[in-house]
C-alpha positions as CSV (number, residue, x, y, z in Angstrom):
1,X,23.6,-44.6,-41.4
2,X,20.7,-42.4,-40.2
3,X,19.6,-43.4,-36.8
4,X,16.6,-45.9,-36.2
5,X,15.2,-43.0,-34.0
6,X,15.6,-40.3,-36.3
7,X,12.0,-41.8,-37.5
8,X,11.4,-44.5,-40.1
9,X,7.8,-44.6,-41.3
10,X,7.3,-41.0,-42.2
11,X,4.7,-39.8,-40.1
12,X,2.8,-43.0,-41.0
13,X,2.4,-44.2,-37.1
14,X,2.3,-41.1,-34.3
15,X,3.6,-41.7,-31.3
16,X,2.4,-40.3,-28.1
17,X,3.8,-38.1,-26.0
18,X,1.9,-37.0,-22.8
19,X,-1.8,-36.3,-24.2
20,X,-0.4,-35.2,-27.6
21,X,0.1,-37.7,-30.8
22,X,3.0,-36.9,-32.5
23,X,4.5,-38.3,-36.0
24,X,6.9,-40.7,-35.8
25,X,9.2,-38.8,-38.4
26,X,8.6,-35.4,-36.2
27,X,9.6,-37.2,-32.9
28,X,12.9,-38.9,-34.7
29,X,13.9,-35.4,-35.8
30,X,13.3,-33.6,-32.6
31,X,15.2,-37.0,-30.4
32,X,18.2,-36.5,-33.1
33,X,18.3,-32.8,-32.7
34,X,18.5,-33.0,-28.8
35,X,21.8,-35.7,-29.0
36,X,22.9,-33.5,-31.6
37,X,22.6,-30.2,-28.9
38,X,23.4,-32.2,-25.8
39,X,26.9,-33.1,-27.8
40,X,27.9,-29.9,-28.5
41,X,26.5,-28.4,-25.3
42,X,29.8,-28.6,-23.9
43,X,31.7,-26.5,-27.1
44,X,32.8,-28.3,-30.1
45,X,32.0,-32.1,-30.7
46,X,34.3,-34.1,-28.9
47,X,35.2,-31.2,-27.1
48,X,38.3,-31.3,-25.6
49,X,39.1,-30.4,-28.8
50,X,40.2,-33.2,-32.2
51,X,41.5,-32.3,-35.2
52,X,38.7,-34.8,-36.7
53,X,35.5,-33.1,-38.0
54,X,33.8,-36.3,-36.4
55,X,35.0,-34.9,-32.7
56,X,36.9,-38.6,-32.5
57,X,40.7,-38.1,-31.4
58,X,42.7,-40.9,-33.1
59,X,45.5,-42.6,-31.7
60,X,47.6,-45.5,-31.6
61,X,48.8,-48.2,-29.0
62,X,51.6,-50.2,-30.0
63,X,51.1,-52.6,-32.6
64,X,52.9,-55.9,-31.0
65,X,51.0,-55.1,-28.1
66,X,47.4,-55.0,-30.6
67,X,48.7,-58.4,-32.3
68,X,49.6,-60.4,-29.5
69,X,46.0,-59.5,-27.7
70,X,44.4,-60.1,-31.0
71,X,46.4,-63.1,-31.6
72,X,45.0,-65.2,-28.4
73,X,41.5,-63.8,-28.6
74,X,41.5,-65.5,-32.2
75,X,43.1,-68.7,-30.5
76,X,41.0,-68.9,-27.2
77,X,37.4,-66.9,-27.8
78,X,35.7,-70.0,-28.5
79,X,31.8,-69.8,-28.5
80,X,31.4,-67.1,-26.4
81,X,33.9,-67.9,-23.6
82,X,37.4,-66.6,-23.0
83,X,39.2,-68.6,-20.7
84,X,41.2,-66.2,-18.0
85,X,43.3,-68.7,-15.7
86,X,42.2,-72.2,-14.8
87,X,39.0,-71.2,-12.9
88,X,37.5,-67.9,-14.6
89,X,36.1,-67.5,-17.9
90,X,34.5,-63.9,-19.4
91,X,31.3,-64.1,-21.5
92,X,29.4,-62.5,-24.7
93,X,26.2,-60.6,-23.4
94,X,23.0,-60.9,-25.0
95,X,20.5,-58.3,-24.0
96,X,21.6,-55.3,-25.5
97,X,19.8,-54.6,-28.2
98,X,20.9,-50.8,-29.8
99,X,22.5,-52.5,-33.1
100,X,22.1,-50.8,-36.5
101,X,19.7,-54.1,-37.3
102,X,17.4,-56.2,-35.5
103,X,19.0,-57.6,-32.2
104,X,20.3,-61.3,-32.3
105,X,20.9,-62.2,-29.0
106,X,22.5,-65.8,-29.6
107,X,25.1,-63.4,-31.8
108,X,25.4,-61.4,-29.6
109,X,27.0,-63.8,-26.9
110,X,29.6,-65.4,-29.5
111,X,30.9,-61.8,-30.7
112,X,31.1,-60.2,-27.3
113,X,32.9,-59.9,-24.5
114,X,32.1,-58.6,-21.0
115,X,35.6,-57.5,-19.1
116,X,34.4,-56.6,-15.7
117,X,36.0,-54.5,-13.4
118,X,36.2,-57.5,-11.0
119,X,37.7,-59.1,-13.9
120,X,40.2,-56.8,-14.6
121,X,43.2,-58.6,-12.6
122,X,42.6,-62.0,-14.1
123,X,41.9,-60.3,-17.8
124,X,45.4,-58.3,-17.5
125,X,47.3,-61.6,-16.3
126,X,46.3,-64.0,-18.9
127,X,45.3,-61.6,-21.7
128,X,48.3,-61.2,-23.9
129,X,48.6,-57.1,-24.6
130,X,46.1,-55.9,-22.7
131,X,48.0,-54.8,-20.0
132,X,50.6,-52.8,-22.4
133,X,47.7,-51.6,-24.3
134,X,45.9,-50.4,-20.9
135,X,49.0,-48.7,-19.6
136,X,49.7,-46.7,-22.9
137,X,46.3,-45.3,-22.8
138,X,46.5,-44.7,-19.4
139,X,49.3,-42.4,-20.0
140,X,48.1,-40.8,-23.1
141,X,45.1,-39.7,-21.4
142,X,46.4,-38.2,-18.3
143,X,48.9,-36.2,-20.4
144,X,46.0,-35.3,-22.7
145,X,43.8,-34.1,-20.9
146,X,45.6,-33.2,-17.5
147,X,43.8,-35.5,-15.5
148,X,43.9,-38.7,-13.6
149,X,42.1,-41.9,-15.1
150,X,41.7,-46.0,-14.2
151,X,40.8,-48.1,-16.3
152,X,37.1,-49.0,-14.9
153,X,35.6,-52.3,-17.4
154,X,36.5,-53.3,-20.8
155,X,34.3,-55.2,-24.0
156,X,35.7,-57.4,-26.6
157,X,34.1,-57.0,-29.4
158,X,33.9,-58.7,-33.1
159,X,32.8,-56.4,-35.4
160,X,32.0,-57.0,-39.3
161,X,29.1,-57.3,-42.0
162,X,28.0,-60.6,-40.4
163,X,27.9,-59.1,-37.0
164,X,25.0,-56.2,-37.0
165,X,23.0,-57.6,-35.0
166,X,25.4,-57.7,-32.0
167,X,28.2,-55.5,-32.7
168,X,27.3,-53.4,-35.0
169,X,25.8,-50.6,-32.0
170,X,23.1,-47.7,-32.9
171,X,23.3,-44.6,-31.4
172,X,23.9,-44.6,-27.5
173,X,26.1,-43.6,-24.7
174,X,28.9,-45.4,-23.0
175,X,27.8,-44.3,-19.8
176,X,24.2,-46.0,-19.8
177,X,25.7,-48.7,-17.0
178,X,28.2,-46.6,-15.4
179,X,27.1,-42.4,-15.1
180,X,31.0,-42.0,-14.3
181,X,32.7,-43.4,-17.3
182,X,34.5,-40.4,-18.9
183,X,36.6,-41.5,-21.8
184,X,36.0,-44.3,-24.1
185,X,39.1,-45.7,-25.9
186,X,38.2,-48.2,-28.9
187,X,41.2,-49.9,-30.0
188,X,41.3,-51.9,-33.7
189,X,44.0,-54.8,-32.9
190,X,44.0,-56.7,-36.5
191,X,45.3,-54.9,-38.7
192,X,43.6,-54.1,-42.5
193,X,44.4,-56.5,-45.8
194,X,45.4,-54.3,-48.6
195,X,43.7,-52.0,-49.9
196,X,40.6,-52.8,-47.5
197,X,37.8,-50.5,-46.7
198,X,38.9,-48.9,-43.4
199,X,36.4,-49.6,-39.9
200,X,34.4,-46.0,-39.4
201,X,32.3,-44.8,-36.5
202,X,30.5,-41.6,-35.7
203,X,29.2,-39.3,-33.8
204,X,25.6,-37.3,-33.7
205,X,26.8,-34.0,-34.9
206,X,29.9,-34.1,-36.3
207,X,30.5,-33.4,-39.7
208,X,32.8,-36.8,-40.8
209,X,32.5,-40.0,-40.0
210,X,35.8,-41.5,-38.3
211,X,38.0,-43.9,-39.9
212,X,40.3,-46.1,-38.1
213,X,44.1,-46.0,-38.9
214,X,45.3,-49.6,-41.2
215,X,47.7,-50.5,-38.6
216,X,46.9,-52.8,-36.0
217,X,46.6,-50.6,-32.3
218,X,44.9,-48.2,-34.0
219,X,42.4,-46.0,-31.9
220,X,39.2,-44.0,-31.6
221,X,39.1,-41.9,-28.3
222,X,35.8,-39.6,-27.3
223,X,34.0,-38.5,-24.3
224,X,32.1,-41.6,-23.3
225,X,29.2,-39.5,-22.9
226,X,28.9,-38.4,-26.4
227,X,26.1,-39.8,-28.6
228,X,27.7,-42.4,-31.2
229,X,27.3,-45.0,-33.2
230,X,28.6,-47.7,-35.5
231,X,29.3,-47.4,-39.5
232,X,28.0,-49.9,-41.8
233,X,31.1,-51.2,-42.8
234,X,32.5,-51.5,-46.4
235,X,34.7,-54.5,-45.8
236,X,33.7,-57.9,-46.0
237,X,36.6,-58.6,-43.1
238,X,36.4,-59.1,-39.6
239,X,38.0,-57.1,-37.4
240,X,39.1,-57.8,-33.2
241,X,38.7,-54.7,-31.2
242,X,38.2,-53.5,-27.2
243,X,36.7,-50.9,-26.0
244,X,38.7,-49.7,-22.8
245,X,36.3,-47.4,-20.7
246,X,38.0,-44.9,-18.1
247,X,36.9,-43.0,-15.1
248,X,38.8,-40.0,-13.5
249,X,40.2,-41.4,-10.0
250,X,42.5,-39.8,-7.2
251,X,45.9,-40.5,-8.3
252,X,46.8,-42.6,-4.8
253,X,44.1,-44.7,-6.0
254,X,45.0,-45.3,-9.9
255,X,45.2,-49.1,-10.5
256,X,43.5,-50.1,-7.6
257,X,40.3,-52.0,-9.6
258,X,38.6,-51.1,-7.0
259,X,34.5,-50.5,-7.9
C-alpha cells in the first residue's frame, strides 16, 4: 500500500511550503524519503538487527495465553466497552484518524481499545492472558536487547477488511502520544483458518512486508519509533490483536505502573 502522503493527485494540486508552491506528488516523495532516512538513520531498518527484510523481529507468546485473552475479548467487547471489574470499563477511541481509508470515527470506537497505564492493574486482573502474555514479553525483551523495559499502555485492536477505517493504521509512529515509548510488541491472539491469507504490516524502508506467524501468540516486535503501517489484508477474517507498548525503566522500578 503506497502511503496517502507519498502524493496522490500527481502534481495536480501544489502545496505550499514557506513562500514556495510545491507539487503535491514532489512533496509525497520528498515526506516518504525523509521516514525512509530517519528509519535507517540509526543502521539497518529495525536496527537492533531482524532477520526480516521488513526490520520486524517476529516472535511468539504462548498460545493458551493468546486464546484465553482472545477468548473473553470475543465474549465481553461489546459495543465498544470492555468491562474490567464491577466498576471500570476501557473504551474504543475515535479521533485518530491515520487509517489506510477515510477515518470512521463511530468504527473506530467499536474496534478499539484504549488500555491506559492507569488501567493497567485492573486490565491484568480481569483480562484473561494478558498478564502471561505481558510477562513473556517482558522477559524476551530484556534478554534481547540487554535492557530493562515496563510495560507503559496497551490497545486492543480488531483488525480486518471491514475495519480500514479504524484499524487498519497509515504510516505513523507509536511514539506520537508518549516520546518514550521504545518497543512496540503487536501480538495476533486468534489464530488463522486453513489456508488463510496471513495478517502483514510494514515498515517505510524495508524491503518485505511482515507476515504474522498462523499460530495464535504470534508477534511483530519494532522500535516504536520506526515509521509503519498497516497491510491491506488478503483475508476476509477478522483477527483480535494488542499492541503492548514498552518503555526502558530502572529495574527497582519494573512493574510499578507508575506514569
Amino acid at each position: 500500500m503506497t502511503p496517502s502522503s507519498s502524493g496522490g493527485g500527481g502534481g495536480a494540486d501544489p502545496a505550499w511550503v514557506g513562500a514556495s508552491r510545491i507539487p503535491t506528488k514532489m512533496l509525497g516523495e520528498y515526506v516518504f524519503r525523509g521516514r525512509v532516512d530517519f528509519n535507517k538513520s540509526g543502521g539497518p531498518v529495525g536496527a537492533p538487527p531482524s532477520e526480516h527484510p521488513s526490520g520486524v523481529v517476529g516472535l511468539n507468546v504462548e498460545a493458551v495465553d493468546a486464546l484465553r485473552c482472545a477468548h473473553h475479548l470475543q465474549k465481553q467487547w461489546r459495543d465498544g466497552q470492555l468491562p474490567l471489574g464491577p466498576q471500570q470499563k476501557a473504551f474504543g477511541w475515535t479521533t485518530y484518524g491515520k487509517t489506510l481509508v477515510p477515518h470512521d470515527a463511530e468504527q473506530q470506537r467499536l474496534n478499539t481499545l484504549l488500555l491506559t497505564n492507569v488501567m493497567l492493574p485492573a486490565v491484568r486482573k480481569h483480562l484473561p492472558g494478558f498478564t502471561a502474555i505481558e510477562a513473556s514479553l517482558v522477559k524476551w525483551l530484556n534478554a534481547y536487547y540487554q535492557t530493562n523495559v515496563e510495560l507503559f499502555y496497551a490497545h486492543g485492536l480488531r483488525q480486518g477488511p471491514h475495519t480500514l477505517k479504524s484499524t487498519g493504521f497509515d504510516v505513523h509512529q507509536d511514539t506520537e502520544d508518549f516520546d518514550f515509548i521504545e518497543y512496540t510488541v503487536v501480538v495476533k491472539l486468534t489464530p488463522d483458518a486453513a489456508h488463510e491469507a496471513p495478517s502483514k504490516m510494514r515498515v517505510v524502508g524495508g524491503t518485505g512486508h511482515f507476515s504474522y506467524g498462523p499460530e495464535a501468540g504470534a508477534c511483530g516486535l519494532f522500535r516504536a519509533r520506526l515509521y509503519h503501517a498497516s497491510v491491506l489484508p488478503e483475508s476476509p477474517k477478522e483477527h483480535f490483536k494488542i499492541a503492548y507498548f514498552f518503555r526502558k525503566c530502572d529495574p527497582s522500578s519494573a512493574g510499578s505502573g507508575d506514569a
